[in-house]
CHARMM internal coordinates of N, CA and C (Angstrom, degrees):
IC EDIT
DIST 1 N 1 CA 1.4551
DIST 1 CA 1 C 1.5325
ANGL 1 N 1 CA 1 C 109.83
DIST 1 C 2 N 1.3604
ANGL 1 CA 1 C 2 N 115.66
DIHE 1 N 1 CA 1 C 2 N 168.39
DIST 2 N 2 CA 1.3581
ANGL 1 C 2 N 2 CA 111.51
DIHE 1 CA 1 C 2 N 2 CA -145.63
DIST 2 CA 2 C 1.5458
ANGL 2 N 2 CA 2 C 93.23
DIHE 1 C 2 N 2 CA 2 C -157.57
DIST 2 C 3 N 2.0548
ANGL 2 CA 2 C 3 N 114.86
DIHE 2 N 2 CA 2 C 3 N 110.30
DIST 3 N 3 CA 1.2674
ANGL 2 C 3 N 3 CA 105.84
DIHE 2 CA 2 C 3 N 3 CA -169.70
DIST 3 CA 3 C 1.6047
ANGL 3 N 3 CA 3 C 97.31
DIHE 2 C 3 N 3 CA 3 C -121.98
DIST 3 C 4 N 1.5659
ANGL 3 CA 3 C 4 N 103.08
DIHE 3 N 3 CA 3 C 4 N 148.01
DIST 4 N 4 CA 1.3269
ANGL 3 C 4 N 4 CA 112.62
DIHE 3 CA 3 C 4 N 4 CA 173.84
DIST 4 CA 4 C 1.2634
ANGL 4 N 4 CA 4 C 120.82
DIHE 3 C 4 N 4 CA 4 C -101.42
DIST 4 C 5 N 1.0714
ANGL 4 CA 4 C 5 N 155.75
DIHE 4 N 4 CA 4 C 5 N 118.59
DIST 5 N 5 CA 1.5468
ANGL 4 C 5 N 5 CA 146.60
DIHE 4 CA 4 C 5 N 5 CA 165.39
DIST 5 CA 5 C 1.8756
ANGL 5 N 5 CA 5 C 109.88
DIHE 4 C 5 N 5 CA 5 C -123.73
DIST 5 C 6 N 1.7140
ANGL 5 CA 5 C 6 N 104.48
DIHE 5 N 5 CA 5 C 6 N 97.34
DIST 6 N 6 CA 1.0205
ANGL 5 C 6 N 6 CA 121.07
DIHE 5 CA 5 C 6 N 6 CA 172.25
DIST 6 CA 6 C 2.0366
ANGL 6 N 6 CA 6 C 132.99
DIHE 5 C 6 N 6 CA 6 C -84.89
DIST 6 C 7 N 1.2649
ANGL 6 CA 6 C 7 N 95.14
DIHE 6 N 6 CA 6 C 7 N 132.84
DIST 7 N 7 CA 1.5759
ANGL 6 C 7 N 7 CA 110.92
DIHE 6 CA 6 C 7 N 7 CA -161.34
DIST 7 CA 7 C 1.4801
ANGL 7 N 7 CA 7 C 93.34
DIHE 6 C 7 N 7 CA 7 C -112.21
DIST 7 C 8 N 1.4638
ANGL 7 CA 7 C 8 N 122.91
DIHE 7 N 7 CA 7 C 8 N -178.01
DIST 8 N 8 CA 1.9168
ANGL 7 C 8 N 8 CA 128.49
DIHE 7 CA 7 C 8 N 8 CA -169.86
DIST 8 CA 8 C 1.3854
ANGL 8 N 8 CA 8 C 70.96
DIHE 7 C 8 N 8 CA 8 C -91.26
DIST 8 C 9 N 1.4311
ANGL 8 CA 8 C 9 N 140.67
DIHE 8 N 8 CA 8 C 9 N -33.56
DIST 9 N 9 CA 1.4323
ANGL 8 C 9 N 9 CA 119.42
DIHE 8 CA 8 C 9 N 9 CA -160.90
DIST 9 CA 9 C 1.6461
ANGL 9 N 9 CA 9 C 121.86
DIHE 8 C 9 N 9 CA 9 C -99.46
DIST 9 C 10 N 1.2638
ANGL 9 CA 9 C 10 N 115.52
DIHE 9 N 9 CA 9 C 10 N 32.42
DIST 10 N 10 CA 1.1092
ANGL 9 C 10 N 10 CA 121.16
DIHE 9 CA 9 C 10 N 10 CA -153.58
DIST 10 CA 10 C 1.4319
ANGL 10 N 10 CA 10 C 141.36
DIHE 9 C 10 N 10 CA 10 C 107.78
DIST 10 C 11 N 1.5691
ANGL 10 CA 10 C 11 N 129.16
DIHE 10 N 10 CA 10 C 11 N -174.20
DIST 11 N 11 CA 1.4651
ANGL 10 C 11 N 11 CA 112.18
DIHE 10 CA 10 C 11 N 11 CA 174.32
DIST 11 CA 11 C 1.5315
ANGL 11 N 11 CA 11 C 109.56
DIHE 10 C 11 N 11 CA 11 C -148.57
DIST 11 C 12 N 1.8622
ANGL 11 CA 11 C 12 N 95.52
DIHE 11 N 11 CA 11 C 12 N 155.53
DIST 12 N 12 CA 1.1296
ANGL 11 C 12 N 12 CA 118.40
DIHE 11 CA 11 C 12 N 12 CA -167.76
DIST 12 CA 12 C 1.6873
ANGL 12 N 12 CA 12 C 95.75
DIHE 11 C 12 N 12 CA 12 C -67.59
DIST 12 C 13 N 1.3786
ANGL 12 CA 12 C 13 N 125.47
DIHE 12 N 12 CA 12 C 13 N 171.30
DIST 13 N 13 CA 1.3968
ANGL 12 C 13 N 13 CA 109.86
DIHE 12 CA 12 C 13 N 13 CA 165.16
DIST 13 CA 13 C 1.5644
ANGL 13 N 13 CA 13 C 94.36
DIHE 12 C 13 N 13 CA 13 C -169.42
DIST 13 C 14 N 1.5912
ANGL 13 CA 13 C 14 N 115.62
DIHE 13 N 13 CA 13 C 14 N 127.37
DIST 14 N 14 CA 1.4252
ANGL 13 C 14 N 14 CA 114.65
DIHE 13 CA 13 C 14 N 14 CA -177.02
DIST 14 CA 14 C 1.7707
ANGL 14 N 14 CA 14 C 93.54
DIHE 13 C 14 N 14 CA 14 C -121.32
DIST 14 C 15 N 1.2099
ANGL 14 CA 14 C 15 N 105.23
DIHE 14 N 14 CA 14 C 15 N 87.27
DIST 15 N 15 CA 1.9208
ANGL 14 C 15 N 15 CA 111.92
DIHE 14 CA 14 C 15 N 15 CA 146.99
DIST 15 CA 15 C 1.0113
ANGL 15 N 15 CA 15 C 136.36
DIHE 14 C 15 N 15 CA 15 C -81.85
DIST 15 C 16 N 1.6136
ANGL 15 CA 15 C 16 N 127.99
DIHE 15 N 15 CA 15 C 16 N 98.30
DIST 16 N 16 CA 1.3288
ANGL 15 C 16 N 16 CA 129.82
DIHE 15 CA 15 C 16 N 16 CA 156.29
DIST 16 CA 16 C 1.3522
ANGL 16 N 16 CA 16 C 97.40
DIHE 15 C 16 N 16 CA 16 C 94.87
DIST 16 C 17 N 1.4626
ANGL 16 CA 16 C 17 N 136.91
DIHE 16 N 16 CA 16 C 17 N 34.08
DIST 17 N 17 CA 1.7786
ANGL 16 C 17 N 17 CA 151.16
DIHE 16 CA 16 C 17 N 17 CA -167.20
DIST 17 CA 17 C 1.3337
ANGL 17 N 17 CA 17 C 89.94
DIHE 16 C 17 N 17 CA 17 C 66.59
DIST 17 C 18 N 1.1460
ANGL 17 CA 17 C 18 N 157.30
DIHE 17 N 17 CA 17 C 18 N -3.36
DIST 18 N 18 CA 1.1619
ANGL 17 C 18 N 18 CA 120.25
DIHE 17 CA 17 C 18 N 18 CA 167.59
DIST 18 CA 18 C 1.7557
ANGL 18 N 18 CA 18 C 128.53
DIHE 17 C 18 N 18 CA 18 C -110.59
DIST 18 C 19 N 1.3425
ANGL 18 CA 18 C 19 N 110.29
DIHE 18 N 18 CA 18 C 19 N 138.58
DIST 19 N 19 CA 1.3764
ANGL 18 C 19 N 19 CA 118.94
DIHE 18 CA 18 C 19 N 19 CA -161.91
DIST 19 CA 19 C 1.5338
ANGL 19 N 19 CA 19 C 113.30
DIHE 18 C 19 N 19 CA 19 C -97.62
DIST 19 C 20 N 1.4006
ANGL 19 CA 19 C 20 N 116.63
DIHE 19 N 19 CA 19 C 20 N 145.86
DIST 20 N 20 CA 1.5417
ANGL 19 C 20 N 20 CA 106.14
DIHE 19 CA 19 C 20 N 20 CA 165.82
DIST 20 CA 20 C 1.6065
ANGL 20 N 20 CA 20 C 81.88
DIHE 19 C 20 N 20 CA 20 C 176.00
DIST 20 C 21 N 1.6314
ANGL 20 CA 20 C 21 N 86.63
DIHE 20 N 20 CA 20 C 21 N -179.40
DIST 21 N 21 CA 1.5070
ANGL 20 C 21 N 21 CA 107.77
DIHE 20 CA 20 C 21 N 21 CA -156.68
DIST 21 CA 21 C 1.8299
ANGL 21 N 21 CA 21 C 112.69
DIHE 20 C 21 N 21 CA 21 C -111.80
DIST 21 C 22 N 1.4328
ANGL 21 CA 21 C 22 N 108.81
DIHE 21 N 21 CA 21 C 22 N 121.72
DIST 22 N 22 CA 1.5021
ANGL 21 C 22 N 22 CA 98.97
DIHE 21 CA 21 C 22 N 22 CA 175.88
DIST 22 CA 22 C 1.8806
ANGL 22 N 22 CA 22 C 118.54
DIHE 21 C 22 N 22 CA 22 C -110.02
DIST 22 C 23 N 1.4204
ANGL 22 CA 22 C 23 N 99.46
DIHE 22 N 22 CA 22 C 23 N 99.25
DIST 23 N 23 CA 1.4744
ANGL 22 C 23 N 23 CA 99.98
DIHE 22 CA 22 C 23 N 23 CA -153.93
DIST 23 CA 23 C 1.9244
ANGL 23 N 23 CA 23 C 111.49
DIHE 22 C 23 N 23 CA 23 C -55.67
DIST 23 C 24 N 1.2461
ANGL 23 CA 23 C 24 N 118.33
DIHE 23 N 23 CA 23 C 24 N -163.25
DIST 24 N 24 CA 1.2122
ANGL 23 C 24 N 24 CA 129.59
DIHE 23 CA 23 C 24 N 24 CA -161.83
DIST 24 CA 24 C 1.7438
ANGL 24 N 24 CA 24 C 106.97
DIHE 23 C 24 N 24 CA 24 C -75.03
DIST 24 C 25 N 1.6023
ANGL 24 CA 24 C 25 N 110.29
DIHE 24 N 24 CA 24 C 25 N -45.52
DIST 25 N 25 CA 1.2625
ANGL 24 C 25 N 25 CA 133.22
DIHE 24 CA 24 C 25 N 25 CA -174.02
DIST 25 CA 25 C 1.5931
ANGL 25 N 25 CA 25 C 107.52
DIHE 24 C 25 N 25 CA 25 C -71.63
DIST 25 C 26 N 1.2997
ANGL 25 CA 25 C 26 N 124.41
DIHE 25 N 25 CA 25 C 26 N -34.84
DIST 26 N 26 CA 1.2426
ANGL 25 C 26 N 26 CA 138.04
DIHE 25 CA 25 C 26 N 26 CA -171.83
DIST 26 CA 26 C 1.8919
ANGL 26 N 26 CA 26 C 97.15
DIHE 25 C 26 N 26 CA 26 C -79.82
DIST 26 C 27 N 0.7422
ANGL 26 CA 26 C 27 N 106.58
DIHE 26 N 26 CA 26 C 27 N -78.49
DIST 27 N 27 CA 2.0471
ANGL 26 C 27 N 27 CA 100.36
DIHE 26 CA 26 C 27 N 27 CA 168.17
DIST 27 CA 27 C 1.3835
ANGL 27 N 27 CA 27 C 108.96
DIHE 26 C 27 N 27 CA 27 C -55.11
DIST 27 C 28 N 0.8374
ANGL 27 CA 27 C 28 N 120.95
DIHE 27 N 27 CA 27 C 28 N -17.06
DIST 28 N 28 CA 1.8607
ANGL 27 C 28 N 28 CA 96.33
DIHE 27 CA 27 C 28 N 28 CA 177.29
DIST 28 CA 28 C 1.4561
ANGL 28 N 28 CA 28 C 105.03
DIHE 27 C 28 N 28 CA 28 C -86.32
DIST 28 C 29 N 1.5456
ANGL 28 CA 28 C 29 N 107.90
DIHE 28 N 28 CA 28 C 29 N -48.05
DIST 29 N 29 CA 1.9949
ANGL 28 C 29 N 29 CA 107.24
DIHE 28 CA 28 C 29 N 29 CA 161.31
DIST 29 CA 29 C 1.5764
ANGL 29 N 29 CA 29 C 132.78
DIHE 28 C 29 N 29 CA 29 C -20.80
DIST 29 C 30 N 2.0366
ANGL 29 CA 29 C 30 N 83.37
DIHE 29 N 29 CA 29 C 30 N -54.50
DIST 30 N 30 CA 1.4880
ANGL 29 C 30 N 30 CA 111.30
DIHE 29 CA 29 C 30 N 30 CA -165.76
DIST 30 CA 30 C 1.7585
ANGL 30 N 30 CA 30 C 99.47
DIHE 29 C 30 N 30 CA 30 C -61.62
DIST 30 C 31 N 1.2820
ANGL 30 CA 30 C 31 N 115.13
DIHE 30 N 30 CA 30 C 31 N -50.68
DIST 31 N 31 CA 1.4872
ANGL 30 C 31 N 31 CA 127.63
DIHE 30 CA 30 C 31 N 31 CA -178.60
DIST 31 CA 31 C 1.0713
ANGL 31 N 31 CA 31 C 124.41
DIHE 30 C 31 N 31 CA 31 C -87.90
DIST 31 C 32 N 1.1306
ANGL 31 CA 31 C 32 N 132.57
DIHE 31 N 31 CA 31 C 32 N -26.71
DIST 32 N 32 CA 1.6251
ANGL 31 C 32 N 32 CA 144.43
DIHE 31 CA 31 C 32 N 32 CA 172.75
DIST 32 CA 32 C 1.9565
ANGL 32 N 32 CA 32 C 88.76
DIHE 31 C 32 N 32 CA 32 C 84.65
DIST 32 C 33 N 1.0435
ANGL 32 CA 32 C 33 N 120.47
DIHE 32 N 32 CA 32 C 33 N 24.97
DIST 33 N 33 CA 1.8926
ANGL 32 C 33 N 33 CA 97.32
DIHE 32 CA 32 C 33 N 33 CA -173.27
DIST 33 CA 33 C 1.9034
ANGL 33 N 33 CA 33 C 75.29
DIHE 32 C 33 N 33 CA 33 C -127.75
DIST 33 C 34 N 1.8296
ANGL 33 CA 33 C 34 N 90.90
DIHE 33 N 33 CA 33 C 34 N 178.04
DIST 34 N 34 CA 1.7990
ANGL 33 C 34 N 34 CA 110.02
DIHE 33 CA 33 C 34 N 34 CA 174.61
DIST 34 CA 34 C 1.1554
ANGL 34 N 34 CA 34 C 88.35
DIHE 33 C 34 N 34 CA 34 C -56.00
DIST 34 C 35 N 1.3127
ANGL 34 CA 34 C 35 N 106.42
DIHE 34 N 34 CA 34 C 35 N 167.04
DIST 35 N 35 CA 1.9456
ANGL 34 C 35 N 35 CA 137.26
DIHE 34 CA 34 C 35 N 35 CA 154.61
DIST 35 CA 35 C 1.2818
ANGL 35 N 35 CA 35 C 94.32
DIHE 34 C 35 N 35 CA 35 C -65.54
DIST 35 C 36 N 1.2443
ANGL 35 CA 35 C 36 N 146.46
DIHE 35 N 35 CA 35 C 36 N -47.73
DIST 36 N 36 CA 1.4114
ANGL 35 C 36 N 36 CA 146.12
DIHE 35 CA 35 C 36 N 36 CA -165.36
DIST 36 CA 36 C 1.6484
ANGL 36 N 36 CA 36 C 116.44
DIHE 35 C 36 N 36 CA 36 C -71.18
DIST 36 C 37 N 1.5850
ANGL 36 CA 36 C 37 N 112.86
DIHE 36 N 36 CA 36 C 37 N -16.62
DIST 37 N 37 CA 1.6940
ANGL 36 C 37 N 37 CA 118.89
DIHE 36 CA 36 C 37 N 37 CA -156.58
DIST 37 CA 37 C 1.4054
ANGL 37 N 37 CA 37 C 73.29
DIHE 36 C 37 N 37 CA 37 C -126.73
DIST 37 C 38 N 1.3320
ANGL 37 CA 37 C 38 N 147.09
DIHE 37 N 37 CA 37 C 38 N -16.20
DIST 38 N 38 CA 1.7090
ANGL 37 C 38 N 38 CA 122.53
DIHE 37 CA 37 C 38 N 38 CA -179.60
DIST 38 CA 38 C 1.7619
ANGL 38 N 38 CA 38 C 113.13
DIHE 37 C 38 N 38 CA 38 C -74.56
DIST 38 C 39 N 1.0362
ANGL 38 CA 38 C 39 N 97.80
DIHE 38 N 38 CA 38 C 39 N 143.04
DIST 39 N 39 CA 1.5046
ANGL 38 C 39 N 39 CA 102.04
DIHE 38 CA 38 C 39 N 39 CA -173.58
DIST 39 CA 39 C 2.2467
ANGL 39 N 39 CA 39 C 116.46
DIHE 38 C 39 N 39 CA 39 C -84.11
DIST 39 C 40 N 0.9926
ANGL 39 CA 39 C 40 N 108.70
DIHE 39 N 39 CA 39 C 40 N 159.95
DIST 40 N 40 CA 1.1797
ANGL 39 C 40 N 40 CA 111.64
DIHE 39 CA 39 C 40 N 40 CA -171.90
DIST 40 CA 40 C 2.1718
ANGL 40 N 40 CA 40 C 98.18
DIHE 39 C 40 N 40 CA 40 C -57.54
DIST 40 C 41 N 1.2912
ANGL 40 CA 40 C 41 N 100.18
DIHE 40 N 40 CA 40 C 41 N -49.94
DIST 41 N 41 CA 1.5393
ANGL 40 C 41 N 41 CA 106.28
DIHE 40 CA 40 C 41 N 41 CA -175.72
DIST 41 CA 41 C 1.0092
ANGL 41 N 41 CA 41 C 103.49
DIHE 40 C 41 N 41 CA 41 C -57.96
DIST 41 C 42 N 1.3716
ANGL 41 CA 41 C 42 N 129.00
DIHE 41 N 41 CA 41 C 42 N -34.09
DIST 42 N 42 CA 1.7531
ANGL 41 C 42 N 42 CA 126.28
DIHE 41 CA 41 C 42 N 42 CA -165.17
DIST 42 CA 42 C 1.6243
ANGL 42 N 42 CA 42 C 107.30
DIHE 41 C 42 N 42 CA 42 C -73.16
DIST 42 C 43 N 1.1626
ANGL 42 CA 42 C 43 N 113.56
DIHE 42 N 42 CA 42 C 43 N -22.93
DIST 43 N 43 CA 1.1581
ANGL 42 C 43 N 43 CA 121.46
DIHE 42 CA 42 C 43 N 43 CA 173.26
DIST 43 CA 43 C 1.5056
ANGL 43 N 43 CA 43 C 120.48
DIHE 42 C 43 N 43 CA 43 C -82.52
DIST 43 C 44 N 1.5146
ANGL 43 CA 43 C 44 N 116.89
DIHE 43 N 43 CA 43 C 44 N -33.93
DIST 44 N 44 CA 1.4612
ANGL 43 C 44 N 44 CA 109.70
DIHE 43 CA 43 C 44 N 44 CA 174.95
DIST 44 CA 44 C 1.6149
ANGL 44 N 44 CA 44 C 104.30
DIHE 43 C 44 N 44 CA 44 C -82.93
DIST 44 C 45 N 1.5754
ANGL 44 CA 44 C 45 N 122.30
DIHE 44 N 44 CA 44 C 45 N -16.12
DIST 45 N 45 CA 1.4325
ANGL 44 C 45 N 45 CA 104.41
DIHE 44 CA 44 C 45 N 45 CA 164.60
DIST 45 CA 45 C 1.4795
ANGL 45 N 45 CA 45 C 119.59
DIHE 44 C 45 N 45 CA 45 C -64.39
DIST 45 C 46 N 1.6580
ANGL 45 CA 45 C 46 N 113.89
DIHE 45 N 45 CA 45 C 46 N -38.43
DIST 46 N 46 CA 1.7937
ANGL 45 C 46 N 46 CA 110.97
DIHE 45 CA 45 C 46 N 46 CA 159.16
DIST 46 CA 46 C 1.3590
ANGL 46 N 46 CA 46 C 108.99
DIHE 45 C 46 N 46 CA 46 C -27.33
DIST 46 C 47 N 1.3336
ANGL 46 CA 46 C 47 N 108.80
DIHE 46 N 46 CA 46 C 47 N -78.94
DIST 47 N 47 CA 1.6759
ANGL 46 C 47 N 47 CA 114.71
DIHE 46 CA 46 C 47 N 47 CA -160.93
DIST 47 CA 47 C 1.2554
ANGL 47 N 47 CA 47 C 101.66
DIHE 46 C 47 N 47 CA 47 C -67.65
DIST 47 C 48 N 1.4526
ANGL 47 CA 47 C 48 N 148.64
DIHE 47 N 47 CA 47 C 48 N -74.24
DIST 48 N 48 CA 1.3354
ANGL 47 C 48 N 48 CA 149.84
DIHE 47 CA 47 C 48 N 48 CA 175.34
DIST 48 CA 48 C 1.1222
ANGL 48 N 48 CA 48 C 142.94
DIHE 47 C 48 N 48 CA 48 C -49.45
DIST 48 C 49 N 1.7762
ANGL 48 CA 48 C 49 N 138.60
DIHE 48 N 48 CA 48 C 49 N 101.36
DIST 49 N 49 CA 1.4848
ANGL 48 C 49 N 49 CA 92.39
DIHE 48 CA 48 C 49 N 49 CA -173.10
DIST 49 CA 49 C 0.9756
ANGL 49 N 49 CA 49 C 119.19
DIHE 48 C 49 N 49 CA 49 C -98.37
DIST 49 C 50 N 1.3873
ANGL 49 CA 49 C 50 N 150.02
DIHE 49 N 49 CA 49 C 50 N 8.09
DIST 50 N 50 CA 1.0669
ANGL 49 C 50 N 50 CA 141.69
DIHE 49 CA 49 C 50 N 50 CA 108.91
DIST 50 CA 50 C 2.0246
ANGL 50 N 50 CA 50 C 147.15
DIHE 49 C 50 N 50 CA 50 C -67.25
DIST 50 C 51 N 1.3225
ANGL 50 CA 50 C 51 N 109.68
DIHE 50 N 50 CA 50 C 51 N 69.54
DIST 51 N 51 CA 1.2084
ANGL 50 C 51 N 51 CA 89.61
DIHE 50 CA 50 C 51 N 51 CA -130.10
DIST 51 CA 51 C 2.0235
ANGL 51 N 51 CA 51 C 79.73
DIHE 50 C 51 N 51 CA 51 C -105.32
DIST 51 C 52 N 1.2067
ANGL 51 CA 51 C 52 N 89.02
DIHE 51 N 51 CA 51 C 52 N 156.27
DIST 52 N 52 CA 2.0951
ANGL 51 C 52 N 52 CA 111.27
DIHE 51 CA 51 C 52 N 52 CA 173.85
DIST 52 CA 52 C 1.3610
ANGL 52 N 52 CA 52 C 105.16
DIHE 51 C 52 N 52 CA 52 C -61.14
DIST 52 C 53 N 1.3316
ANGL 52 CA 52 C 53 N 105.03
DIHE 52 N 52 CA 52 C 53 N 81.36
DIST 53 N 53 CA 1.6245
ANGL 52 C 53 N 53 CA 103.19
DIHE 52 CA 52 C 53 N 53 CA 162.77
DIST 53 CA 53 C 1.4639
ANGL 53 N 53 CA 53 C 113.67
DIHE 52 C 53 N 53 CA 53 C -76.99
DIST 53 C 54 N 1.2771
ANGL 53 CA 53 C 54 N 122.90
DIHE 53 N 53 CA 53 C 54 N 135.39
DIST 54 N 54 CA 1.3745
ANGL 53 C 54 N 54 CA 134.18
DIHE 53 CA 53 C 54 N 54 CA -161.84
DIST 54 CA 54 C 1.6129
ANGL 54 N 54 CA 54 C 107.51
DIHE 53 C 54 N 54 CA 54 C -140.85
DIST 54 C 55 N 1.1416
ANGL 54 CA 54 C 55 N 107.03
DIHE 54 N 54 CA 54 C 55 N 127.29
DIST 55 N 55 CA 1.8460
ANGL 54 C 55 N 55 CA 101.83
DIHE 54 CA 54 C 55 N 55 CA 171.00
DIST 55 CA 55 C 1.4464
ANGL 55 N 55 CA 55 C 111.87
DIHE 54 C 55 N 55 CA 55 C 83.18
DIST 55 C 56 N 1.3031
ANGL 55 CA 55 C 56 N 125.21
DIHE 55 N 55 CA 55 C 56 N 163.56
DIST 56 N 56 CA 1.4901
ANGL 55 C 56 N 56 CA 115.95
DIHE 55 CA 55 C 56 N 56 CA 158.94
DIST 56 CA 56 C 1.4722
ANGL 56 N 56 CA 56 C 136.31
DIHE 55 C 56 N 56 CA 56 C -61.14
DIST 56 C 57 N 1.4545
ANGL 56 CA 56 C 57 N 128.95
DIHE 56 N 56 CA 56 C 57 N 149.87
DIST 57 N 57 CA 1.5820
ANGL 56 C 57 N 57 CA 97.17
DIHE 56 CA 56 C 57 N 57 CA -159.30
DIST 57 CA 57 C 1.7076
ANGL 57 N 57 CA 57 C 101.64
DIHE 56 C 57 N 57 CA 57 C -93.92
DIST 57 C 58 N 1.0099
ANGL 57 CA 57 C 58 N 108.41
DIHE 57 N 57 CA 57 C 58 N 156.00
DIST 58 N 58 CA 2.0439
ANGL 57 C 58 N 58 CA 110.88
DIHE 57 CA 57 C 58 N 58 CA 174.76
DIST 58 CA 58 C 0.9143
ANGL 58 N 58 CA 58 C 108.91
DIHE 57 C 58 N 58 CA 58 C -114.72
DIST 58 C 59 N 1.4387
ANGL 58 CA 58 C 59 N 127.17
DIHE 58 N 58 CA 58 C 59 N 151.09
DIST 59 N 59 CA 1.5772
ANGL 58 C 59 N 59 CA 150.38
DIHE 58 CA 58 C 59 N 59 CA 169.29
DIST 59 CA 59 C 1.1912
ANGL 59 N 59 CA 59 C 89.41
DIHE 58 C 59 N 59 CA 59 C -58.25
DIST 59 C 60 N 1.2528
ANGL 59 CA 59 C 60 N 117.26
DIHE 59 N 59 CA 59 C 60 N 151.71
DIST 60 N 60 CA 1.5798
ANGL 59 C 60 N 60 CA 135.57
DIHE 59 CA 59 C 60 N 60 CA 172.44
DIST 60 CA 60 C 1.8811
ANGL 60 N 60 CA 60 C 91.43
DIHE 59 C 60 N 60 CA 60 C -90.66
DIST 60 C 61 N 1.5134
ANGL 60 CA 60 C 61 N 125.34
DIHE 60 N 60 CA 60 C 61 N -22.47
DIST 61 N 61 CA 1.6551
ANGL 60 C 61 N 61 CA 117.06
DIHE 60 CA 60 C 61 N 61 CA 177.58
DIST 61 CA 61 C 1.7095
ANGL 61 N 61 CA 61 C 91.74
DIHE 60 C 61 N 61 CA 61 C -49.99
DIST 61 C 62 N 1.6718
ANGL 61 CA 61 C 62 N 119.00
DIHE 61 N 61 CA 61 C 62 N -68.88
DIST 62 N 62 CA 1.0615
ANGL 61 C 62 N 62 CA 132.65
DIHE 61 CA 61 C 62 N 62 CA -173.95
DIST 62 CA 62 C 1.8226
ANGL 62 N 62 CA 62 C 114.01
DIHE 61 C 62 N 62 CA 62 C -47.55
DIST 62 C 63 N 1.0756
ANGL 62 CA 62 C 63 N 114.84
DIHE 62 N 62 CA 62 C 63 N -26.17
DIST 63 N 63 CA 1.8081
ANGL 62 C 63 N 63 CA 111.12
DIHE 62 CA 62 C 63 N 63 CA -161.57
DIST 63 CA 63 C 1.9717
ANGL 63 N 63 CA 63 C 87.64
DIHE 62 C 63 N 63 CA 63 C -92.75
DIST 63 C 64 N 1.1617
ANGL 63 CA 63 C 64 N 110.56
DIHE 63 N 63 CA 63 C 64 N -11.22
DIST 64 N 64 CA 1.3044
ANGL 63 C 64 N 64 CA 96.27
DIHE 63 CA 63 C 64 N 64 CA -155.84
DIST 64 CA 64 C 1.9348
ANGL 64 N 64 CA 64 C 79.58
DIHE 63 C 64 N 64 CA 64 C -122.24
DIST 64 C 65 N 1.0921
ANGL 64 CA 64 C 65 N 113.96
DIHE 64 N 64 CA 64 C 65 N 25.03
DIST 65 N 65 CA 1.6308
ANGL 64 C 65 N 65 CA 101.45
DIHE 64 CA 64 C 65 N 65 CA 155.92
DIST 65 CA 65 C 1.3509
ANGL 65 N 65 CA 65 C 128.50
DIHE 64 C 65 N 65 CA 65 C -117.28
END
COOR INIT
IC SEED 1 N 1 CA 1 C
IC BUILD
């Protein structure tokens, strides 16, 4: 399982027990779009490469208002 906990500065991310941080600059690279217009899924495709997309995906602008 695969947890997200998003900050304005980036996000927490615990894959597979292990935890660490993928800052703001590092996903906007990863995607070429804002930190604000990347979606929650776009981010577990970063960390995952196969990863359980579930639900519709949300802007982190939206998760973080």
């Amino acid at each position: 399982m695969t947890t997200l906990a998003f900050d304005d500065e980036g996000v927490d991310v615990v894959y597979e027990g292990t935890e660490f941080r993928l800052e703001q600059a590092l996903i906007e690279d990863a995607t070429d779009k804002s930190y604000y217009d990347v979606t929650d899924h776009e981010v577990l495709q970063i960390v995952a490469e196969q990863p359980n997309l579930q639900g519709e995906p949300r802007r982190i602008g939206d998760i973080l208002d």
